[in-house]
N, C-alpha and C positions, 0 to 999 in steps of 0.2 A: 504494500500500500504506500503510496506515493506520498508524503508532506512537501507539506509551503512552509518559508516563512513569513510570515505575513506580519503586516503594521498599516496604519491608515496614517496617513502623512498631508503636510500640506506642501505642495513643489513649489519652489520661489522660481519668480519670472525670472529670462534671461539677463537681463540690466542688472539683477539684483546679484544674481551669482556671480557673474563676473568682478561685479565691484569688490564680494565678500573674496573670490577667490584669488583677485588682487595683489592679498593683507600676507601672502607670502611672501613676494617681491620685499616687504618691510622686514624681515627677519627671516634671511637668506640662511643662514649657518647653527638657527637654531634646529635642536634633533625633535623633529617631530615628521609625521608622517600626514601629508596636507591630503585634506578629502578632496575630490577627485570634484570642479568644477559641477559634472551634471549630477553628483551624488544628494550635492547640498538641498537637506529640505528639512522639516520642523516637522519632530515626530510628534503625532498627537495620542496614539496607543499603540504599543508593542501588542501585538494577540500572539505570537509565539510561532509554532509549528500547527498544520490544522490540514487534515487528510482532505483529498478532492472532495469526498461524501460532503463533508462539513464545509466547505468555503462557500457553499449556496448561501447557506443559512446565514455565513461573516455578512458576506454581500448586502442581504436583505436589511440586517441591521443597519452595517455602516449606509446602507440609501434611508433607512429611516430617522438615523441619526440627524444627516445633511437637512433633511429633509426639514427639519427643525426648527434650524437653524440659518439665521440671513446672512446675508456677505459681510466682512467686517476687514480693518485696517489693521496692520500690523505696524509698529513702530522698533524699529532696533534702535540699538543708544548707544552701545558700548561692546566694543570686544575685549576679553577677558580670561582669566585660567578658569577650567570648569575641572569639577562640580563646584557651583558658588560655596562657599562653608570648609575650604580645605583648611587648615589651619597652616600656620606658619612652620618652614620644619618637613612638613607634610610633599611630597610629590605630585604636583596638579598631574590631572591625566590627559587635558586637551585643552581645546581651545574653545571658547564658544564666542557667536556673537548672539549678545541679549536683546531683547525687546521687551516693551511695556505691559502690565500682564493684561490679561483679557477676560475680565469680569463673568462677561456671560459664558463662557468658559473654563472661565476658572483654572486658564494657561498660564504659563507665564514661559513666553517662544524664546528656546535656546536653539542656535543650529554650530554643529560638528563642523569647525573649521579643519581640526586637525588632531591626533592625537599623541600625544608624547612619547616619545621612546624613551622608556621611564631607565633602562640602565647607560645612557647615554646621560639624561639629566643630571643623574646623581655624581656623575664623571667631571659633571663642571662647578666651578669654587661659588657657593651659593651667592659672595658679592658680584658675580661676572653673572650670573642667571639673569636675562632679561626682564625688565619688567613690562606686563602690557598691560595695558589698562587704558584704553583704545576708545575716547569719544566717537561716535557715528552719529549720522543720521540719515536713515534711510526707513524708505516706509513704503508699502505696498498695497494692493485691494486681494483679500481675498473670497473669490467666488466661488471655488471647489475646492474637495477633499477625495484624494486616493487610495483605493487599496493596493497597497504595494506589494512588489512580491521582492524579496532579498537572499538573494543567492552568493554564498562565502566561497570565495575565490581567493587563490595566495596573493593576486594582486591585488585583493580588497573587496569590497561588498560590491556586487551588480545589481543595482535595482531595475525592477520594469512595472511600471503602471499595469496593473489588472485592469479595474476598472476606476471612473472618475465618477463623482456625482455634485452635483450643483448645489448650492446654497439657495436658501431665497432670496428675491430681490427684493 
């Protein structure tokens, strides 16, 4: 029996990924492993693995969810070491760029810049460790939500849009 992995995502327009995918040109020689320009998107639920029989059913949900719910703006602010809460000391494990949370959802939109090569990090003298904490502003419309399907590959996740479902207007 055959599984997915599956997650319902929201895809950032092209202007917008490019700009984020950019922010490594800024920090050429830091060891982190940068997400792949079309990878970048704002997860909204991980659902895991989930056999062909059951992904009707993912489906049905995630379009009743959309269904819901109306188009809404996304605001990024800042890029940053994620997960926010690391403590000082502590090994950040990526990169994220943040945005404003989103009340009726009760988000609060991080997207995977990049992830750290944590035995590489701790190799450099913690005063030479860059600091980022990276004002932005960029903002988007979002009208749809994906179910994605993510396939682990040595050169990194390959995502492919299942299906899209629309938001209300």
């Amino acid at each position: 029996m055959k599984r997915r992995r599956v997650f319902i995502a929201i895809n950032l327009p092209e202007d917008i990924r490019k700009e984020l995918a950019g922010y490594k040109e800024k920090w050429p020689e830091f060891p982190i492993r940068w997400t792949k320009p079309e990878n970048l998107h704002i997860t909204l639920d991980f659902i895991g693995y989930v056999a062909d029989e059951e992904l009707l059913e993912v489906c049905k949900k995630t379009k009743e969810i959309a269904d819901k719910h109306n188009f809404f703006e996304i605001k990024l602010f800042k890029i940053c070491y994620g997960p926010l809460g690391f403590r000082s000391g502590q090994t950040p494990r990526m990169i994220w760029a943040i945005g404003e949370k989103i009340k009726e959802l009760n988000l609060s939109p991080h997207i995977t810049l990049g992830r750290i090569r944590k035995w590489e990090w701790q190799r450099i003298e913690p005063e030479e460790r860059p600091s980022i904490d990276e004002e932005i502003d960029l903002s988007f419309s979002v009208d749809s939500i994906e179910l994605m399907e993510s396939v682990l590959k040595k050169g990194g996740p390959e995502y492919t849009i299942l299906e899209s479902y629309n938001l209300k207007t």
